[in-house]
C-alpha positions as CSV (number, residue, x, y, z in Angstrom):
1,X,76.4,-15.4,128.2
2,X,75.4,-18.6,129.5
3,X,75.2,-17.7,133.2
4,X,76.0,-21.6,134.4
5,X,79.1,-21.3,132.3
6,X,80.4,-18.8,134.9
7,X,80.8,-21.3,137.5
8,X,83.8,-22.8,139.0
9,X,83.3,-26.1,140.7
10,X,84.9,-27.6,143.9
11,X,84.6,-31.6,144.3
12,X,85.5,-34.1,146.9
13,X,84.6,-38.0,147.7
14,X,85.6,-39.8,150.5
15,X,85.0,-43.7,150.8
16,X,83.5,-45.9,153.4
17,X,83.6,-43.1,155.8
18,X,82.5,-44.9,159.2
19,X,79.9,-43.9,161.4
20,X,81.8,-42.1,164.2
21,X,84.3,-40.8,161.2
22,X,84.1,-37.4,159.1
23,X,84.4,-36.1,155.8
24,X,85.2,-32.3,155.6
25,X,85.7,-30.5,152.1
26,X,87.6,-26.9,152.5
27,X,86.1,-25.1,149.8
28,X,87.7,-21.5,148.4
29,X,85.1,-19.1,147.9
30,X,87.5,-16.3,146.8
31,X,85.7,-14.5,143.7
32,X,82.4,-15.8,144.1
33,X,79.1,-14.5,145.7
34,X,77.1,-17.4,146.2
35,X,77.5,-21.3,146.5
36,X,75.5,-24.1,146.0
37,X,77.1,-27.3,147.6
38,X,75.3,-30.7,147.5
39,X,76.5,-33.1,150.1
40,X,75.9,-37.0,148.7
41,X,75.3,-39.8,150.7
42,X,75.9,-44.0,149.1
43,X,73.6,-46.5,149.7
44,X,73.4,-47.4,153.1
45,X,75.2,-50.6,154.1
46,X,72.6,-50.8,157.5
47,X,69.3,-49.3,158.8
48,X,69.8,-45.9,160.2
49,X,66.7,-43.3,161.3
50,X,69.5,-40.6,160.0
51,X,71.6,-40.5,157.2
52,X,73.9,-37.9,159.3
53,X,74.6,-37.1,162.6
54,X,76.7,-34.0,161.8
55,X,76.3,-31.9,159.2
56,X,77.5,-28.2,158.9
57,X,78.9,-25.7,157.1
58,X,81.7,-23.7,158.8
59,X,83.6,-20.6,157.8
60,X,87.3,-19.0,158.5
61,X,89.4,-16.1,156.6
62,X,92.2,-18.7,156.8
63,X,92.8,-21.6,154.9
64,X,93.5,-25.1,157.4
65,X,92.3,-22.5,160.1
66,X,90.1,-23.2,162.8
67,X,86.8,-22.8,161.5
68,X,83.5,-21.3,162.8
69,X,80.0,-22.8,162.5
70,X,77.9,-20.5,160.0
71,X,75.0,-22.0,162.5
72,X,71.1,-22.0,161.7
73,X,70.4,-23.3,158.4
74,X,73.5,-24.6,158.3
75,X,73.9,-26.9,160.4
76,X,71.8,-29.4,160.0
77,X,70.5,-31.0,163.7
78,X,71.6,-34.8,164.8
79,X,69.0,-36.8,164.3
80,X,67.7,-34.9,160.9
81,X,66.9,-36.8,158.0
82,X,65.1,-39.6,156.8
83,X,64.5,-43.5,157.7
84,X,67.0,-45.8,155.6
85,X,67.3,-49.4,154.8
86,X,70.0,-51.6,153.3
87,X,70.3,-51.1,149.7
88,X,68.2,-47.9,149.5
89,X,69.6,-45.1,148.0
90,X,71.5,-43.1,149.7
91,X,70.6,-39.0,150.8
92,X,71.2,-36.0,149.3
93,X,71.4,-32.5,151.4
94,X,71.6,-29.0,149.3
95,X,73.5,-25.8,151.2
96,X,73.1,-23.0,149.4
97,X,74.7,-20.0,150.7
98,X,75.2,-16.4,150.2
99,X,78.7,-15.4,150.2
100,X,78.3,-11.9,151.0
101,X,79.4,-11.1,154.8
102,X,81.0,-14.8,154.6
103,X,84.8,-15.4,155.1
104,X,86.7,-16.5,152.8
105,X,86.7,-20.5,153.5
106,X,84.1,-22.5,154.0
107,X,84.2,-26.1,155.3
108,X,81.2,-28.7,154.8
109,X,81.7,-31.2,157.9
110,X,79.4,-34.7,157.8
111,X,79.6,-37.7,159.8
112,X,77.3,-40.9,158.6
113,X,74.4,-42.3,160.3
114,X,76.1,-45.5,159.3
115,X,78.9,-46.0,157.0
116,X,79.1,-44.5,153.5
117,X,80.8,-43.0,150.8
118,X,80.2,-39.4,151.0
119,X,81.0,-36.9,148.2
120,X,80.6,-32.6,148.2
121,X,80.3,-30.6,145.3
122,X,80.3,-26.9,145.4
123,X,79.5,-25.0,142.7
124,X,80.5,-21.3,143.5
125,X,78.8,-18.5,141.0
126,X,78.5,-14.9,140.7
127,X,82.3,-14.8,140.4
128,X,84.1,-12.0,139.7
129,X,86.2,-13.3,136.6
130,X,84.6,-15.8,135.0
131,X,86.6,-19.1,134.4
132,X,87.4,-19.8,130.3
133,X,89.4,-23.1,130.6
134,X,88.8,-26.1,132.7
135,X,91.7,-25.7,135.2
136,X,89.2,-22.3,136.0
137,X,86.4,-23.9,136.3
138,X,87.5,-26.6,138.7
139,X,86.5,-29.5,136.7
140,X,88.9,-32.0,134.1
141,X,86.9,-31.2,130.8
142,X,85.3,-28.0,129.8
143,X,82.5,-28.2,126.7
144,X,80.7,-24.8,125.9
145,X,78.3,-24.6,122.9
């Protein structure tokens, strides 16, 4: 087996999220020991010395629940990242979590330095049944070979 065939993906994009606004992604884990979620900044439309001001991971047992910070690692602190310009590329920032000990839901939370799209993709592995169509796997086509 093909361990990156026994993955089920979780994907979400929000456009032109402003700078005081928030994209949040509430992300299943149920099955799964471990995620890997990549958070993905656009271009930037401005200069900015951060390409987020908030940028977490949170956790609850309950779906639409209030949610917890995981904290340390997790969170990454205002002000992180790297000096952007108009028309650079935007930023990518990589979470990946153990599952064990976690609840159930997690929730990636990001607020632009400056307007962008933002997108998350969580790809959740070490599942307990692995997925053998595409509605399993989270994604619209499924290829193995």
């Amino acid at each position: 087996m093909n361990h990156l065939e026994g993955n089920k993906t979780s994907a979400k994009i929000s456009a032109a999220v402003a700078t005081s606004g928030t994209h949040s992604h509430e992300i299943d884990t149920y099955g799964s020991e471990y995620a890997s979620i990549d958070v993905v900044f656009s271009n930037f439309t401005s200069s900015t010395s951060t390409y987020a001001t908030v940028l977490k991971v949170q956790q609850s047992d309950t779906s639409g629940a209030s949610q917890a910070d995981l904290g340390g690692v997790f969170t990454v602190t205002a002000g992180a990242g790297r000096t952007t310009g108009v028309g650079l590329n935007g930023a990518v920032c990589r979470f990946n979590v153990d599952l064990r000990g976690k609840k159930r839901y997690l929730t990636v939370v990001a607020t632009p330095g400056v307007a962008a799209n933002i997108a998350t993709v969580a790809r959740l592995s070490k599942m307990q049944d692995m997925p053998v169509s595409a509605t399993g796997a989270g994604v619209d086509n499924f290829v193995s070979g």
